[in-house]
TIZABA-900588 format. One record per residue (C-alpha): z, y negated, x negated; chain; residue in three letters; residue number from 1. Coordinates in steps of 0.5 Angstrom, whole numbers, padded with zeros to 4 digits. Layout:
! TIZABA-900588
up  north  east  c  r  k
Z  Y  X  A  ALA  NUM .
...
***
This chain:
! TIZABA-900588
up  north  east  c  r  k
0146  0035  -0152  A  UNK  1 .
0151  0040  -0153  A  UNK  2 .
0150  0044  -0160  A  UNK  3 .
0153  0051  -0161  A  UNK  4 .
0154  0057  -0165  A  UNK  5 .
0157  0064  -0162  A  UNK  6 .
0160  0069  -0167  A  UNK  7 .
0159  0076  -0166  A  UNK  8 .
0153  0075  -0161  A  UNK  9 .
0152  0083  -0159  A  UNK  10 .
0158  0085  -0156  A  UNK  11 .
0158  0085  -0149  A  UNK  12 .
0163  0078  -0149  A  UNK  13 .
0157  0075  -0153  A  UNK  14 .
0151  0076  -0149  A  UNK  15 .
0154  0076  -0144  A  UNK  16 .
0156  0068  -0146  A  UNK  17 .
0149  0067  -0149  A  UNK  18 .
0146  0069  -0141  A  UNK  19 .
0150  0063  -0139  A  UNK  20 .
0149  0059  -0145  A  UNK  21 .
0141  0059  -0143  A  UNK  22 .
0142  0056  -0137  A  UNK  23 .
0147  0050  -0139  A  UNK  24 .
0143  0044  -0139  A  UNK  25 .
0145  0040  -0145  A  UNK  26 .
0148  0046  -0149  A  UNK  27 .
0142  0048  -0154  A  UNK  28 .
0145  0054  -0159  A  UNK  29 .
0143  0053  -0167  A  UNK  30 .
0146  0060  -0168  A  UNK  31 .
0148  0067  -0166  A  UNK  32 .
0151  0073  -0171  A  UNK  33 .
0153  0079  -0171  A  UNK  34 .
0154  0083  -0178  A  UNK  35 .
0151  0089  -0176  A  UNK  36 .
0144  0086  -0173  A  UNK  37 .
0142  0081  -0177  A  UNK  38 .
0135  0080  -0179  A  UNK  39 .
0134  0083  -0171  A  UNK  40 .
0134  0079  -0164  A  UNK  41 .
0137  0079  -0159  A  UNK  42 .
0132  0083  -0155  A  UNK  43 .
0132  0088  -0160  A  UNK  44 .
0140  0089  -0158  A  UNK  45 .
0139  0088  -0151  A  UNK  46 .
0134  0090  -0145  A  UNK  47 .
0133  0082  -0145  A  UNK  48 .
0127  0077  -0145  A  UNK  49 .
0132  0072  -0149  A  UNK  50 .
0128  0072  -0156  A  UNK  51 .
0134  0070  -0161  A  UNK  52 .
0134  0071  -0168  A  UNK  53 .
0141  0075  -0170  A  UNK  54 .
0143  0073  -0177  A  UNK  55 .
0148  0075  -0182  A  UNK  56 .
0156  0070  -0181  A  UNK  57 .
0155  0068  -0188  A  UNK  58 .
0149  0065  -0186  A  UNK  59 .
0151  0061  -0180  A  UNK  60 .
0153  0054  -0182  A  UNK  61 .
0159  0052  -0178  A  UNK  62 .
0159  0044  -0179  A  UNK  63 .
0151  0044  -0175  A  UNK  64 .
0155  0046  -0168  A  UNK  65 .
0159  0042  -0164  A  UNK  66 .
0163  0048  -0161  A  UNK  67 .
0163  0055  -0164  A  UNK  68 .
0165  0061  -0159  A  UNK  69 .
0168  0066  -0164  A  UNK  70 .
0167  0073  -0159  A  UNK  71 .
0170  0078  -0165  A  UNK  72 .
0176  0082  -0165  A  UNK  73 .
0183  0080  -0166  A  UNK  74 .
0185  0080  -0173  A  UNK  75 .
0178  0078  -0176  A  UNK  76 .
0176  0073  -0171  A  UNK  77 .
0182  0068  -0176  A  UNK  78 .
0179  0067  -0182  A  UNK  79 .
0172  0065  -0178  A  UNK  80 .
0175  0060  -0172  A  UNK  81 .
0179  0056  -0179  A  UNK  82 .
0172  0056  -0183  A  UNK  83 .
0170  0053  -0176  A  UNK  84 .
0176  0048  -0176  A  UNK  85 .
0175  0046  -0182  A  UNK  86 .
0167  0044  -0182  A  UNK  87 .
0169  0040  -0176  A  UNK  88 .
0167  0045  -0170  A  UNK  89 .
0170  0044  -0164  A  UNK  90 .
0174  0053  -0163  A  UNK  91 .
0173  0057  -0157  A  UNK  92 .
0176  0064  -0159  A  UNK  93 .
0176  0070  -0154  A  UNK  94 .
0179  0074  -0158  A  UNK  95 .
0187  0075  -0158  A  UNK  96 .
0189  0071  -0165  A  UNK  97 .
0191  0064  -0162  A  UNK  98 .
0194  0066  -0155  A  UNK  99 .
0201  0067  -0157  A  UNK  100 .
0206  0062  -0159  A  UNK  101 .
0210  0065  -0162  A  UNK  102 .
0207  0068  -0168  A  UNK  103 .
0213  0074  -0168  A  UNK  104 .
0210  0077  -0162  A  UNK  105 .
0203  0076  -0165  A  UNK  106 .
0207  0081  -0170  A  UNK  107 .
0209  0085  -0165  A  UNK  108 .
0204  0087  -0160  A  UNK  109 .
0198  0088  -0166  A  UNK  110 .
0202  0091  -0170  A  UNK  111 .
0200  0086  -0177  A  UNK  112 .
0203  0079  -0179  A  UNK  113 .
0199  0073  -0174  A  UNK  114 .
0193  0071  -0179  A  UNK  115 .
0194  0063  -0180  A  UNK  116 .
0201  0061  -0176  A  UNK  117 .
0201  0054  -0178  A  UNK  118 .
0194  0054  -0172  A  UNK  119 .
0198  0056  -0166  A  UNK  120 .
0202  0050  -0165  A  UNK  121 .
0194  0048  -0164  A  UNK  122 .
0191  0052  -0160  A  UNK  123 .
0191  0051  -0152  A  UNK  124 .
0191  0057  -0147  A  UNK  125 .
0183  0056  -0145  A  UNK  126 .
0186  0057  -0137  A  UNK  127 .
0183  0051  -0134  A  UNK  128 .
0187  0051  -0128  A  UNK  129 .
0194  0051  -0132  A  UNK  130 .
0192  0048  -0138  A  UNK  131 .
0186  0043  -0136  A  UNK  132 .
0188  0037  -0138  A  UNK  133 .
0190  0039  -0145  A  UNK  134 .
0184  0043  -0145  A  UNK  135 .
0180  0037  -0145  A  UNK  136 .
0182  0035  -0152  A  UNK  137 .
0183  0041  -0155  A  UNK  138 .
0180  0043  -0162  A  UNK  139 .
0182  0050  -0161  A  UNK  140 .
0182  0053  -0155  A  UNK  141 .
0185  0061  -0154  A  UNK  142 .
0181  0063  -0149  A  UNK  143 .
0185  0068  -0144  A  UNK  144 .
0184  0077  -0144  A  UNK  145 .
0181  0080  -0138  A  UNK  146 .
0187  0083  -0136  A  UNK  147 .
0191  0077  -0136  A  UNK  148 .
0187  0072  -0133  A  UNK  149 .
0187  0077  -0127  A  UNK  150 .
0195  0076  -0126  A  UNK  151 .
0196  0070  -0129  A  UNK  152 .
0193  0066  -0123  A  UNK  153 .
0195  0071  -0118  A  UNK  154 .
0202  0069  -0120  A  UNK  155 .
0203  0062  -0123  A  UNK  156 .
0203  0059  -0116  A  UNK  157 .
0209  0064  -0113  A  UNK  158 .
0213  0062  -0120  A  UNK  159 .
0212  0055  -0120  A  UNK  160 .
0214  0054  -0114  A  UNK  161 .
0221  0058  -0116  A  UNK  162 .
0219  0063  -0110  A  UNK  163 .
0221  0069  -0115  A  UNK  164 .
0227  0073  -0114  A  UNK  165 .
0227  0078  -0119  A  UNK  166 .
0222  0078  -0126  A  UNK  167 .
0221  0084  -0126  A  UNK  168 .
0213  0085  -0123  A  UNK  169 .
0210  0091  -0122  A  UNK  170 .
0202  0091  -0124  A  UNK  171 .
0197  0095  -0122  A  UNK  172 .
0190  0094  -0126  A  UNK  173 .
0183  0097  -0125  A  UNK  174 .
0178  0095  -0130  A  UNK  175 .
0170  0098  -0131  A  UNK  176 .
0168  0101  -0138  A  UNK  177 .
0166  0095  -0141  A  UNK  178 .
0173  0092  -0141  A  UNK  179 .
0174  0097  -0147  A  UNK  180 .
0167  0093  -0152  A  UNK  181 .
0161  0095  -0153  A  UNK  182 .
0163  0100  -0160  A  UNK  183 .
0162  0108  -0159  A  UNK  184 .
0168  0110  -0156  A  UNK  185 .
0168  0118  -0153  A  UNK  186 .
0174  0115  -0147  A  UNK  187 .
0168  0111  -0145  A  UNK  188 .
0162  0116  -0145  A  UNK  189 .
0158  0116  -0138  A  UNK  190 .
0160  0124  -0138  A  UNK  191 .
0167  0122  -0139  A  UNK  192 .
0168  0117  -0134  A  UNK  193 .
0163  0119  -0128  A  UNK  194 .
0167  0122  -0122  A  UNK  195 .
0174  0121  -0125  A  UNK  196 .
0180  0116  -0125  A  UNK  197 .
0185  0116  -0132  A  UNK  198 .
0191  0111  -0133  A  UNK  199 .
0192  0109  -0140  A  UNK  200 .
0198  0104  -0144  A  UNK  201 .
0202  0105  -0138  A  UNK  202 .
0210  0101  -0137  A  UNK  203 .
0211  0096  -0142  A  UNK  204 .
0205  0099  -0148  A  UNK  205 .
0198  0094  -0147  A  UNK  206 .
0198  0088  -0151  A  UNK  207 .
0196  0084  -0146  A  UNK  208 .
0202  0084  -0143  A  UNK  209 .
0204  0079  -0148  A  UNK  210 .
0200  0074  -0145  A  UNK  211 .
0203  0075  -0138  A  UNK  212 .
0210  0075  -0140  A  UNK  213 .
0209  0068  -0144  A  UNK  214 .
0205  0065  -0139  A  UNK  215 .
0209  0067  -0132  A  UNK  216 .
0216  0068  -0134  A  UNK  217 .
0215  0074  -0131  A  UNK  218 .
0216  0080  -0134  A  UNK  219 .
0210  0085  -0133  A  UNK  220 .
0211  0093  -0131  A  UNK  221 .
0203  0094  -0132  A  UNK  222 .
0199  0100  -0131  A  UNK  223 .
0192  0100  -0133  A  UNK  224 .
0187  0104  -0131  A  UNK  225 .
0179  0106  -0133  A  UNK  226 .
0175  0105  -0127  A  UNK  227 .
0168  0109  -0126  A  UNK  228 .
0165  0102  -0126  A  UNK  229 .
0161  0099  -0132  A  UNK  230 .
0165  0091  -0129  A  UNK  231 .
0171  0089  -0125  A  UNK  232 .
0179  0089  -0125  A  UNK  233 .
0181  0089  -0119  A  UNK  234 .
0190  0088  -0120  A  UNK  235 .
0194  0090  -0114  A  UNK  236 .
0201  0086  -0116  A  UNK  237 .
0209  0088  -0113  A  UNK  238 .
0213  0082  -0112  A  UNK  239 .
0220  0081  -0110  A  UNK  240 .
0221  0074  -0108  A  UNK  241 .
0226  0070  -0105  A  UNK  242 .
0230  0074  -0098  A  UNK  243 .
0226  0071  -0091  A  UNK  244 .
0220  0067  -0096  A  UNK  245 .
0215  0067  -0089  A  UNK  246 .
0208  0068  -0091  A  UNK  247 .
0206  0061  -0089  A  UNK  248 .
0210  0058  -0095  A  UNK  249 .
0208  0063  -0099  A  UNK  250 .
0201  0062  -0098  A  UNK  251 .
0203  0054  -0098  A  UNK  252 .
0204  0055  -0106  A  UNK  253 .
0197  0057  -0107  A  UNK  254 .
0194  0050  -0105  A  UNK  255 .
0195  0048  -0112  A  UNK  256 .
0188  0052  -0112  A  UNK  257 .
0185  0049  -0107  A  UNK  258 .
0181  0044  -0111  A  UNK  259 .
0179  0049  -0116  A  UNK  260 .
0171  0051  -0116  A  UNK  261 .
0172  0058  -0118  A  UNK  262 .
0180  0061  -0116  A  UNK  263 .
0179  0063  -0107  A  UNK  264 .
0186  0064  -0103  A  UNK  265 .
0182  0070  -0098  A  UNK  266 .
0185  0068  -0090  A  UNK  267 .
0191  0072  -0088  A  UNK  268 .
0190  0079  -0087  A  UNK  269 .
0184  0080  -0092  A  UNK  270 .
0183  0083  -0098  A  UNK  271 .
0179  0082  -0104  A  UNK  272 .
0175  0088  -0107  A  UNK  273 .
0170  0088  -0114  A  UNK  274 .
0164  0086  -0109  A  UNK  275 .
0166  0079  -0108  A  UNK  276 .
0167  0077  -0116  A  UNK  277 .
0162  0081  -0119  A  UNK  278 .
0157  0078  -0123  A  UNK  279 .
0161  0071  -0121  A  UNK  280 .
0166  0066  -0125  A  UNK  281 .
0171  0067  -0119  A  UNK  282 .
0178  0070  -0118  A  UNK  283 .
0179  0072  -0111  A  UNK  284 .
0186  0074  -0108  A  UNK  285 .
0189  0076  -0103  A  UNK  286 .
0196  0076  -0100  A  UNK  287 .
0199  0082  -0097  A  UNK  288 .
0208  0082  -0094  A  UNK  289 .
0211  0088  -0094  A  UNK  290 .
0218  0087  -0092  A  UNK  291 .
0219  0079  -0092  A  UNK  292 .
0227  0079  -0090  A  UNK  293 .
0227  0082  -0097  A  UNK  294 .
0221  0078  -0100  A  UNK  295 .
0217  0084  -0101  A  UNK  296 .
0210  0082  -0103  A  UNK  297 .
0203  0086  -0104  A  UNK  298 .
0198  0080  -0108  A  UNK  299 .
0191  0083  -0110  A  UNK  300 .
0187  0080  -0115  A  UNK  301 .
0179  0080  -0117  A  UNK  302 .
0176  0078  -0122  A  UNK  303 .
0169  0080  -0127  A  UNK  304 .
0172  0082  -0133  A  UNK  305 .
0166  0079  -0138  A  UNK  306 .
0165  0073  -0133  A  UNK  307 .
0172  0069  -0131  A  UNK  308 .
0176  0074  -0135  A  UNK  309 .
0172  0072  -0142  A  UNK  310 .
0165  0070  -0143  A  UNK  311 .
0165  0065  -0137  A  UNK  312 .
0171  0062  -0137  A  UNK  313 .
0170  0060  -0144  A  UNK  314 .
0164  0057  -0142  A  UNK  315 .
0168  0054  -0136  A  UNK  316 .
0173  0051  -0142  A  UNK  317 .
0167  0048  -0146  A  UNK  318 .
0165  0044  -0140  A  UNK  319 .
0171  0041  -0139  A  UNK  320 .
0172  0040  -0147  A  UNK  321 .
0165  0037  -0147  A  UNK  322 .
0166  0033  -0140  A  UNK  323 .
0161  0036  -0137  A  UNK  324 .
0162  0039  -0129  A  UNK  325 .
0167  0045  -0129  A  UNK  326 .
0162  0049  -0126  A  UNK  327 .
0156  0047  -0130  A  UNK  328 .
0152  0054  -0131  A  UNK  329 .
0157  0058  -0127  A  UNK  330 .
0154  0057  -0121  A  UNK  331 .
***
């Protein structure tokens, strides 16, 4: 038996994790925190029958887990993912802390010096379909944003097979409410979001983009929206690859996804939309030429943002850290 802790269990990442932990075979969770609830439960939090006590962080001993999941924002998910460390738990982090490599882009994309830089030649990037075998024997894993997770896989395979002809890749990312947290927010309010559509962080402005950019060698045009919906990203993506790339070599470079559990090539001439991930660890993509002689490409890719884009693909790294089956609570 798997012992875990979770670290910021009242955010929509965190219950979300606590759900999918409660119906993991071997996982039993010692504790879960969140500053401003503990005392409660979580079915004070949430309209849930799961009866967990919430306490305090400074109450939780690290050295009784396994594995703790530290579902808190960037910048004050550091200092709790080192105490972890240093109690000998192994780190699942689902904030954006130890994603970037190098600590200068840490700096730059938010804006303050990286917290504990001497950490980020350790930590793995938590996509198991790039990373799974470093992942195994990893003690801290940066779990990937929503955002990124949702471009990243659509685009690994076009540029590991050298089919890009030009870095620049324009994306065009929709994404439900609960991509911005749980927190109070007016942007966020049912009456600001209901029958209308906004763009926000447009070009080269939302912090993801420092992942993509790392992780594709690309150099991402990223366009984010609000959609009316409370789950999902759906990324519409333009690339340009090699002159006369034929839709079949193109396809041929995603079969390396071919055996993985949670990551689906749609058949030619369809495309993914939000019902097929929602409420699911998958990423479904599709592939769409718009001028093959001059390698003119549309990919659209979907995902549930609280599931494979956080909570679900942080369980999907615990299985592989711990040897389990990789789809073991996610189906």
């Amino acid at each position: 038996m798997i012992r875990v802790g979770i670290y910021g269990a009242t955010g929509y990442t965190g219950f979300e994790l606590i759900k999918l932990l409660q119906c993991h075979p071997h996982v039993q969770i010692s504790f879960a925190t969140a500053r401003s609830a503990a005392g409660k439960r979580l079915s004070d939090e949430f309209p849930t029958l799961i009866d967990l006590p919430i306490i305090a962080p400074e109450a939780a001993d690290p050295a009784t887990v396994d594995v703790a999941f530290c579902c808190l924002p960037h910048g004050a998910s550091a200092p709790t993912v080192m105490q972890a460390l240093a109690a000998g738990a192994r780190v699942i982090d689902l904030s954006a802390d130890f994603r970037l490599r190098d600590p200068a882009d840490y700096e730059r994309w938010y804006n303050a010096p990286h917290p504990a830089p001497e950490m980020l030649d350790q930590a793995v990037y938590g996509m198991p379909e790039l990373y799974r075998e470093h992942i195994r024997d990893a003690r801290l894993v940066a779990n990937p944003g929503c955002y990124p997770t949702s471009v990243i896989l659509p685009l690994h395979p076009l540029a590991r097979a050298g089919l890009l002809a030009d870095p620049v890749v324009i994306v065009d990312s929709k994404s439900g409410v609960s991509g911005a947290g749980r927190s109070l927010s007016l942007k966020t309010h049912f009456g600001e979001t209901h029958e209308t559509f906004s763009a926000y962080n447009i070009g080269r402005k939302h912090r993801h983009i420092a992942e993509m950019d790392q992780e594709t060698g690309a150099r991402i045009i990223f366009s984010p929206h609000l959609l009316p919906v409370f789950r999902g990203i759906l990324s519409t993506i333009y690339v340009t690859l090699k002159p006369g790339v034929e839709l079949a070599a193109v396809r041929a470079a995603y079969d390396i996804f071919a055996d993985e559990p949670f990551t689906h090539l749609l058949p030619d001439g369809r495309l993914p939309e939000l019902r097929y991930v929602v409420n699911t660890n998958l990423c479904v993509i599709g592939i769409q030429p718009v001028d093959v002689d001059a390698g003119r490409y549309i990919i659209v890719a979907v995902e549930d943002n609280l599931l494979k884009g956080a909570s679900g693909q942080a369980l999907q790294n615990m299985n592989v850290m711990c040897g389990f089956d990789e789809t073991m609570a996610l189906t």
